[in-house]
C-alpha positions in Angstrom: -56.6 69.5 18.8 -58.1 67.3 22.0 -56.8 67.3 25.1 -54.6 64.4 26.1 -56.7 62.1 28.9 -53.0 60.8 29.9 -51.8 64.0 30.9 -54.5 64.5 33.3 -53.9 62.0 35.9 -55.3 61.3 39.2 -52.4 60.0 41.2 -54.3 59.3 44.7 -56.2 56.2 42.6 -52.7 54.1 42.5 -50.8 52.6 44.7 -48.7 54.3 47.4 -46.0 55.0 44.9 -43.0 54.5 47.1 -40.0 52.5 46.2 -37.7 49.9 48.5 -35.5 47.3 48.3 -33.8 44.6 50.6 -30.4 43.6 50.3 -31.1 40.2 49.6 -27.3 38.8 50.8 -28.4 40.1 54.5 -31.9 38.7 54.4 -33.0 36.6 56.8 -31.8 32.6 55.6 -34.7 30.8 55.6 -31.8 27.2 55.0 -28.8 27.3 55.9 -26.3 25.6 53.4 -24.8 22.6 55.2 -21.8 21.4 52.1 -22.7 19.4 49.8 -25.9 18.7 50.7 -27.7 22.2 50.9 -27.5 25.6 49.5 -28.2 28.9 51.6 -31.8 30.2 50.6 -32.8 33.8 51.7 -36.0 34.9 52.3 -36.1 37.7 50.2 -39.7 39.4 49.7 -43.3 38.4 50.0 -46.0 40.5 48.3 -49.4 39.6 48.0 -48.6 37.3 44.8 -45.3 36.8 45.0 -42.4 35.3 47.1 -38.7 36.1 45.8 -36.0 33.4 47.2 -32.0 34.5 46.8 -30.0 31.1 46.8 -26.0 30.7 47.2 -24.2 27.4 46.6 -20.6 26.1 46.0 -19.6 23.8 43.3 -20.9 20.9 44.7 -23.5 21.8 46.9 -27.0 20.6 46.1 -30.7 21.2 46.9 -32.5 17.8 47.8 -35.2 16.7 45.6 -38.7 18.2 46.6 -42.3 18.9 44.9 -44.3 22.4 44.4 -47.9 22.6 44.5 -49.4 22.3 41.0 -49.7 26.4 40.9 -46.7 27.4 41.9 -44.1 27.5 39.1 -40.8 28.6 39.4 -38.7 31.5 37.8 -34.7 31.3 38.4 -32.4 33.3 37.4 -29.0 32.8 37.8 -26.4 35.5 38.6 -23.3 33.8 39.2 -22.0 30.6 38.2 -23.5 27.3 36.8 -25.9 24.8 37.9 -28.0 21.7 36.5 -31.8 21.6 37.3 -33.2 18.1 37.5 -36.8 17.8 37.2 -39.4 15.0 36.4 -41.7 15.0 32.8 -44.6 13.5 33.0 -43.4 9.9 32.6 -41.6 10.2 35.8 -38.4 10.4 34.3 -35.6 13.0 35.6 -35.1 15.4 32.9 -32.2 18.5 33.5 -31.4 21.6 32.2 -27.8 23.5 32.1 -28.3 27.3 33.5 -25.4 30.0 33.4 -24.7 33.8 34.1 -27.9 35.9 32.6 -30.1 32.5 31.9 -33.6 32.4 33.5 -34.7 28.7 33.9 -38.8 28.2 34.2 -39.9 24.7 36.2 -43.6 24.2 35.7 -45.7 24.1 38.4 -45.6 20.7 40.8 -42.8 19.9 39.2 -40.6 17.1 41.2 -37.4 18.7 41.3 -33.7 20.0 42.5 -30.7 21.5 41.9 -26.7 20.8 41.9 -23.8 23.6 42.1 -21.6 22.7 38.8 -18.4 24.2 37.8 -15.7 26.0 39.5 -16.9 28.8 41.5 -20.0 30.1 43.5 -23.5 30.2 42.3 -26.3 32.5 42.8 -29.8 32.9 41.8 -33.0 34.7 42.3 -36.3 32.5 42.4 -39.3 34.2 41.6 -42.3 32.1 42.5 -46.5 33.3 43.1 -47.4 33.3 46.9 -49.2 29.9 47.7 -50.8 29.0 51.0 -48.7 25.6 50.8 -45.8 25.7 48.4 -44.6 22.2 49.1 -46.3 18.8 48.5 -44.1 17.3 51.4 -45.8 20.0 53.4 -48.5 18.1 53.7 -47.3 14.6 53.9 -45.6 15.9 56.8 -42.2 15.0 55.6 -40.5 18.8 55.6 -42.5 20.8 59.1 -44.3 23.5 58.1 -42.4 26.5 59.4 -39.5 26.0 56.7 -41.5 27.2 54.2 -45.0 29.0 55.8 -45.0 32.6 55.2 -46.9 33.0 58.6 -43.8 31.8 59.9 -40.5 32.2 58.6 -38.5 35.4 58.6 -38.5 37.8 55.6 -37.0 40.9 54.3 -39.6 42.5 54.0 -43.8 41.3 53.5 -45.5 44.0 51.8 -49.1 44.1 51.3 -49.6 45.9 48.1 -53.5 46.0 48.0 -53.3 47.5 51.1 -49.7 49.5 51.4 -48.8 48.2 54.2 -45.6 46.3 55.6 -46.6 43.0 57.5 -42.8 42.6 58.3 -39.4 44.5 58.0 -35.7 43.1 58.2 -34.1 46.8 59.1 -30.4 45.6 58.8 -31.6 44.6 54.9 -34.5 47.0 54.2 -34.2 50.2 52.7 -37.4 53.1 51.3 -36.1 54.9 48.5 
């Protein structure tokens, strides 16, 4: 019988292999909700590929129409309550989709697009998106300024480096190492 490679690791080759978390109601906000015009967004985590978002709305509340770059797609998954996510095809036309409790909704990169609170009570969801030096086309048309959504700028949870284990920024009153 041969000797199992797998049981014969070298752990010091991997990442730091520490776990943390932020409680991503207590994040910093990175927009404030203003009724029906706005929904809260935290500013959850920022890794070297990745930027996580935690959004609250009420029924009613909405997120104004805006563009992402062409590479950065969005994942959003919805926790609590219901919402409609308008975006434009490729004819320019506003297309939606219905999401719920448990669905995860993907909008294609540069996709023109925004969301409305539907139903009865609150909504939440997570938005998973890859770390781009400019998320937003506006952002450089000048029409939304710069520091709502440049992670050099905005407050976060927490900004972890993981090529190089290291914590660019920490939120203590919503961080946590396990």
């Amino acid at each position: 019988m041969t000797d199992n490679p797998v049981q014969k690791k070298d752990y010091s080759v991997l990442p730091k292999q520490q776990a943390f978390k932020v409680h991503a109601p207590d994040a910093p906000t990175l927009v404030e909700g203003g009724g029906t015009d706005l929904q809260t967004v935290h500013s959850v985590m920022l890794t070297n590929d990745m930027y996580v978002t935690w959004t609250t709305g009420e029924p009613g509340d909405s997120f104004p129409i805006h563009s992402h770059m062409p590479e950065m797609y969005q994942i959003l998954t919805t926790i609590k309550g219901e919402c409609v996510w308008y975006y434009k095809d490729n004819d320019g036309e506003e297309q939606s989709i219905e999401a719920g409790p448990s669905d995860v909704v993907y909008l294609p990169g540069g996709a023109e697009n925004r969301v409305e609170v539907v139903g009865d009570e609150e909504h939440i969801h997570i938005g998973s998106y890859p770390r781009v030096r400019v998320p937003r086309v506006e952002q450089l048309t000048g029409i939304v300024p710069s520091q709502l959504e440049d992670p050099k700028d905005f407050a976060v949870g927490v900004d972890f480096d993981n090529v190089r284990d290291e914590y660019h920024e920490r939120d203590d009153s919503c961080f946590e190492e396990g």
